[in-house]
C-alpha positions in Angstrom: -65.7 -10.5 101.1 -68.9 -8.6 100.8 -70.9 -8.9 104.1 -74.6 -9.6 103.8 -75.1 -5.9 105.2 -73.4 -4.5 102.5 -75.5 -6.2 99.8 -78.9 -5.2 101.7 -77.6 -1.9 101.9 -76.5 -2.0 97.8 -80.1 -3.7 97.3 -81.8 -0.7 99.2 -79.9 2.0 97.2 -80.5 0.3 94.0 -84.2 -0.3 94.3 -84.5 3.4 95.8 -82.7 4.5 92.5 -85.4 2.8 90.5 -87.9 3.9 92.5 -87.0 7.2 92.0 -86.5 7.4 88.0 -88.8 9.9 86.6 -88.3 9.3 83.0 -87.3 6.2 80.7 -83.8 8.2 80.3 -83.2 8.2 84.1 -84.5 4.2 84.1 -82.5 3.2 81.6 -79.0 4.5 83.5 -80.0 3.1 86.4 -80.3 -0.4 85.0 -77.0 0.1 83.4 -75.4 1.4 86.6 -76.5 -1.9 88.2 -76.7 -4.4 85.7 -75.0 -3.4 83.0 -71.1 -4.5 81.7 -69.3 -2.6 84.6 -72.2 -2.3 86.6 -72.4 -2.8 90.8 -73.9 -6.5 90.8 -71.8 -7.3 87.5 -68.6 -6.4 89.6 -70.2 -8.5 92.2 -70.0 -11.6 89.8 -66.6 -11.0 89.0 -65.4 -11.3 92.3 -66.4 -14.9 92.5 -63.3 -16.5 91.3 -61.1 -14.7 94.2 -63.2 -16.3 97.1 -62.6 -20.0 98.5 -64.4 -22.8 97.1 -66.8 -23.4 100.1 -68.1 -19.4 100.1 -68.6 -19.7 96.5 -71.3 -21.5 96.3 -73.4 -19.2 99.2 -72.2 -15.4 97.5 -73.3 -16.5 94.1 -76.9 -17.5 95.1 -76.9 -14.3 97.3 -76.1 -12.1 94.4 -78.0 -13.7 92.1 -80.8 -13.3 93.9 -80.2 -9.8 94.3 -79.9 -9.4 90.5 -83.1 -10.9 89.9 -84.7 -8.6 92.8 -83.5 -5.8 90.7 -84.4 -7.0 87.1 -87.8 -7.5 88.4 -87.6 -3.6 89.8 -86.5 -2.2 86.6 -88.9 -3.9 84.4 -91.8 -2.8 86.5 -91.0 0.6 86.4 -90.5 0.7 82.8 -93.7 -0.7 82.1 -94.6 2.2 84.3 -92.7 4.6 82.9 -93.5 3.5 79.3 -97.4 3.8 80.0 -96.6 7.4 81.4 -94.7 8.5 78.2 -97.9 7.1 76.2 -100.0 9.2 77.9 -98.6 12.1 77.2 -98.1 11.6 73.6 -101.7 11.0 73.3 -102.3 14.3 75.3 -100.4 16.3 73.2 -100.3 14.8 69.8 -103.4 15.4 67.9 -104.0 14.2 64.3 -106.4 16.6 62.2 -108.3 14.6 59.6 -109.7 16.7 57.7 -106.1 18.0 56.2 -105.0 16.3 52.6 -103.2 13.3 52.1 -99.7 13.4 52.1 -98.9 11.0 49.6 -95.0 9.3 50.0 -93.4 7.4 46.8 -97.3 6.9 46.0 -97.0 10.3 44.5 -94.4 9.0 41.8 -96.3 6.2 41.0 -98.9 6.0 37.9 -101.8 4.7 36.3 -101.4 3.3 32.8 -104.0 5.5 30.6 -105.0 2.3 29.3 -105.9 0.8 32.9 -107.4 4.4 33.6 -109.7 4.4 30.2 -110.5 0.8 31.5 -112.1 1.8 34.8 -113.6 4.5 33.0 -114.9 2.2 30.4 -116.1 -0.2 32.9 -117.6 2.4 35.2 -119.9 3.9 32.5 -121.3 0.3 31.3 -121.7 -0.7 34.7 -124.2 2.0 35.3 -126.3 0.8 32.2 -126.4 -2.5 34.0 -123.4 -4.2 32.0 -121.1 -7.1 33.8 -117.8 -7.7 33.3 -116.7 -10.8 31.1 -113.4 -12.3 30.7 -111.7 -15.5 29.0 -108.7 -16.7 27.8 -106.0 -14.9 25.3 -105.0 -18.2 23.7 -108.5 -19.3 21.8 -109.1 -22.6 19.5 -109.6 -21.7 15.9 -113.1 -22.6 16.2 -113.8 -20.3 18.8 -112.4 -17.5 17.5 -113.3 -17.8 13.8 -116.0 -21.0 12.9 -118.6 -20.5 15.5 -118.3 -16.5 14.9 -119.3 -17.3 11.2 -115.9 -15.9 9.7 -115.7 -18.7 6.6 -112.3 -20.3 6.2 -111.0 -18.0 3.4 -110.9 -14.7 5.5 -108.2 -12.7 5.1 -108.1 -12.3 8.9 -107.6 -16.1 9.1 -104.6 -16.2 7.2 -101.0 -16.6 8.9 -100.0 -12.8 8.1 -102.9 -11.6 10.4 -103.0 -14.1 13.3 -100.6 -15.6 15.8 -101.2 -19.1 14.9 -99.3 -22.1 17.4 -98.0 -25.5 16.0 -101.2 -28.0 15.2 -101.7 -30.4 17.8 -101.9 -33.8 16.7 -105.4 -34.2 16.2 -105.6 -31.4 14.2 -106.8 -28.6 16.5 -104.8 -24.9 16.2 -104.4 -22.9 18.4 -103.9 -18.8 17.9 -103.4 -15.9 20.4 -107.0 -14.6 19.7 -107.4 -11.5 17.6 -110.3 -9.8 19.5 -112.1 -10.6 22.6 -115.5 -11.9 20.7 -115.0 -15.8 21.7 -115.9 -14.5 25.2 -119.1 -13.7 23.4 -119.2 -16.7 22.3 -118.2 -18.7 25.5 -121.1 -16.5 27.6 -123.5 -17.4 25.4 -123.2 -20.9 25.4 -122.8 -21.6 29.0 -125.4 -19.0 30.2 -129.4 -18.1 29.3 -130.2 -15.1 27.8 -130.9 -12.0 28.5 -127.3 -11.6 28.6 -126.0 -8.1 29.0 -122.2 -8.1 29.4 -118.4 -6.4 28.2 -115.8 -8.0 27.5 -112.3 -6.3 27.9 -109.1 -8.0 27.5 -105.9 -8.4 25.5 -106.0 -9.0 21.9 -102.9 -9.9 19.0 -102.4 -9.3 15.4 -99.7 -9.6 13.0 -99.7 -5.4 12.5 -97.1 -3.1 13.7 -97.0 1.0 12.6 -98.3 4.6 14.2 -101.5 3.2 15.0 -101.0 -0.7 15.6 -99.4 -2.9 17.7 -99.2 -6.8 17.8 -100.6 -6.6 21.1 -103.2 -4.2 22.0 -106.8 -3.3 23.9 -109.8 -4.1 23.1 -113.1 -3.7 24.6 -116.4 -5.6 23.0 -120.6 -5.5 24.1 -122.7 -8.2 24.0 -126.9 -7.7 24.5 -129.1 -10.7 24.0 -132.7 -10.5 24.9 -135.9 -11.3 23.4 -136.8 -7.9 22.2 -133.6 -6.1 21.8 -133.5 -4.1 18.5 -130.5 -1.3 16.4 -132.7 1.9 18.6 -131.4 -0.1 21.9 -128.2 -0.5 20.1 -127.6 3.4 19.2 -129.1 4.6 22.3 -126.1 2.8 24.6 -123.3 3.9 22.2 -124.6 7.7 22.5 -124.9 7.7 26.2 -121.7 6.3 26.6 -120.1 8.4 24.0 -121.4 11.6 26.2 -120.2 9.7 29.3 -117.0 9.0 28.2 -115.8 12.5 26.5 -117.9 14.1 29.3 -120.4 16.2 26.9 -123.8 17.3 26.9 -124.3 15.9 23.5 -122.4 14.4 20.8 -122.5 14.0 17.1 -122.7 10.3 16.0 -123.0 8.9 12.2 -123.9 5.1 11.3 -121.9 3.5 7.8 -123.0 0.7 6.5 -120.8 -1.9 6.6 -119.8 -6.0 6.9 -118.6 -8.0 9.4 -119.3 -11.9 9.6 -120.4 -11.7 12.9 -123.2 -8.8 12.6 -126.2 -8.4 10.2 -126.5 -5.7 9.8 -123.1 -4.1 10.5 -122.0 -0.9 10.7 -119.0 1.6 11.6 -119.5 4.4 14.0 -117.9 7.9 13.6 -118.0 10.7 16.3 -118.4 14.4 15.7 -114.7 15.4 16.6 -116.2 18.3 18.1 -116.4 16.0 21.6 -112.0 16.2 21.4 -111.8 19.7 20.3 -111.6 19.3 17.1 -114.9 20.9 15.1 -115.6 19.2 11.8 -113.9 16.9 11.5 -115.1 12.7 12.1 -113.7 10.1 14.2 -114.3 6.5 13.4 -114.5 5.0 17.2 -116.2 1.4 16.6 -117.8 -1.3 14.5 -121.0 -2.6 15.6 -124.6 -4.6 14.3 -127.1 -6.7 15.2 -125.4 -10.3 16.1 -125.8 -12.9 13.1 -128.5 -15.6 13.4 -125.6 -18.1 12.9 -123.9 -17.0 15.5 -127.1 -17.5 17.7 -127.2 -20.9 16.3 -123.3 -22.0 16.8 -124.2 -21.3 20.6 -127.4 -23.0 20.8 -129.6 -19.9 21.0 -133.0 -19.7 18.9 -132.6 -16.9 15.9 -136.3 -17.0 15.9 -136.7 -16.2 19.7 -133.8 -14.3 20.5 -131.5 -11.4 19.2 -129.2 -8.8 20.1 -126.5 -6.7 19.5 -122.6 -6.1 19.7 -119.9 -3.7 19.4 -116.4 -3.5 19.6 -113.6 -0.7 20.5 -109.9 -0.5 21.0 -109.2 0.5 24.5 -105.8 2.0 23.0 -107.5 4.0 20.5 -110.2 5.7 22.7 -107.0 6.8 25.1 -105.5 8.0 22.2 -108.4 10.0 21.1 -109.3 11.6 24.9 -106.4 12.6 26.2 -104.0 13.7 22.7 -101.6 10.8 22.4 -100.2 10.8 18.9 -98.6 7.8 18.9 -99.7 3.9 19.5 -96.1 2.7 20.2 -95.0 4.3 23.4 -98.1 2.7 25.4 -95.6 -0.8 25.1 -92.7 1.1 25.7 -92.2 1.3 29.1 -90.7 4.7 29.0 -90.9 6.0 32.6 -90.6 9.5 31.0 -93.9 8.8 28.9 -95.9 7.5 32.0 -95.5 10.4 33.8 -96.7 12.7 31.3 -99.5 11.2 30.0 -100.0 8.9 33.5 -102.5 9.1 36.0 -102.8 9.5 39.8 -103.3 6.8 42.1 -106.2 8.9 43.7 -107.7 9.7 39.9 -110.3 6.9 40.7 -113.5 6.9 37.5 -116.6 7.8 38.9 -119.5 9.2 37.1 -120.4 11.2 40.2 -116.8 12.7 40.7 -116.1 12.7 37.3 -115.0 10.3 35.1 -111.5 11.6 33.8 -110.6 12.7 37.5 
């Protein structure tokens, strides 16, 4: 049997040995040396099953109270150890912050140039005061066609150019909606002029070739107020024409035209000159002063209030910036695609920084 001297005298060595560890290395062998799987108080332990029933009882309590004595030892000079090793990390590390970001897998990621044309979209209206409006993709027929003033036998109502759902019993249809005007709609009725807003969302049509997809982008304007007229109405679409193709100036012609929903109406064209392209035109929107029945179907006074709108494919005004030939591969999910004609995650739209990155 171990006398108690010898177990003082192990206990002595052993908290010495900790004492004395410089490092976490020189810790960590002296914890195994002592407490680990062949270790001098595990062999300790194992002698218990040779001694005689009544010393049992008396060695283990002695050894496991040297065990603990040492535990306690070794954790405390980790903790001192640890807090040593800390310090001089911070001492000799340094982190400069004025070098780049490294980017990781960030690097491969990218931004849709839909989303990016978006943000741009969004951060050149918000600068003219514009907020953001948003509502649902699936629209009653009412909404998106009676209280816009489009009469029943419009082509655009028929089942080749909408997504229409099964009736519901009491009659009402349902469609995916095929532009983003019944959030017009919805923000006028539930809020007082003056109303200055944008509308981007989804939209769905039964169309599929080069240059349209069932599902696509749109983006649409709304400005209500008592005293808005067509010179407020040209001076926004200029300004954000220059904004967005980042020119000095830009070439802009007014047709004539008809929508339900605008009197008068008219289709915008661009002076291609803002892509590159001098003399040729770009059609880019439709637009007019919103019709007095459409005032009415919201609850709004014709006589007191009036406004304008406009309208834009999201898709389209990617297309036309940045080269894209082709409408299809924006739903394609080609990886291949996205990284050519993808953005950076740090590409952020500002009009101080620059809109296009």
């Amino acid at each position: 049997m171990t006398s108690s001297n010898d177990l003082s005298k192990l206990e002595a060595d052993l908290l010495s040995e900790i004492a004395g560890a410089a490092d976490l290395s020189a810790i960590e062998a002296v914890r195994v040396s002592a407490l680990g799987k062949k270790g001098r108080v595990s062999e300790l332990m194992s002698r218990l099953g040779s001694l005689p029933p009544e010393e049992r009882k008396g060695f283990g309590q002695t050894v496991n109270t040297l065990k603990s004595k040492v535990a306690d030892a070794l954790d405390a000079r980790k903790a001192v150890l640890e807090d040593a090793a800390l310090d001089a990390r911070l001492k000799t590390e340094r982190a400069d912050v004025t070098l780049p970001v490294r980017l990781g897998a960030e690097l491969e990621g990218r931004i849709h140039p839909v989303s990016q044309v978006l943000d741009e979209v969004i951060e050149i209206f918000a600068d003219m005061g514009f907020a953001v409006a948003e509502g649902p993709d699936i629209e009653t027929d009412a909404m998106n066609f009676d209280k816009l003033n489009i009469p029943a036998e419009h082509p655009a109502r028929q089942d080749h150019d909408t997504f229409y759902f099964s009736p519901k019993p009491d009659g009402t249809r349902l469609l995916l909606r095929t532009h983003t005007s019944p959030v017009q709609i919805r923000t006028m009725s539930n809020q007082k002029p003056p109303i200055r807003i944008i509308a981007p969302g989804r939209v769905y049509r039964c169309d599929s070739d080069q240059t349209h997809t069932p599902m696509f982008h749109q983006i649409e304007g709304l400005v209500i107020d008592e005293s808005t007229h067509m010179g407020h109405l040209k001076w926004v679409l200029q300004e954000f024409c220059k904004a967005f193709f980042e020119v000095d100036e830009v070439k802009m012609r007014f047709r004539a035209s008809h929508f339900p929903f605008t009197e008068p109406s008219m289709e915008v064209d661009v002076g291609a000159e803002a892509i590159g392209k001098p003399g040729k035109w770009l059609e880019i929107l439709g637009c007019g002063m919103v019709h007095p029945n459409v005032l009415r179907n919201c609850g709004l006074d014709p006589e007191k209030y009036q406004g304008f709108a406009f309208g834009v494919g999201l898709d389209r005004l990617a297309m036309l910036k940045y080269g894209i030939p082709d409408l299809r591969p924006f739903f394609g999910g080609d990886l291949r695609w996205l990284r050519h004609y993808g953005f950076g995650v740090l590409d952020v739209p500002t009009l101080g920084g620059g809109i296009s990155g």
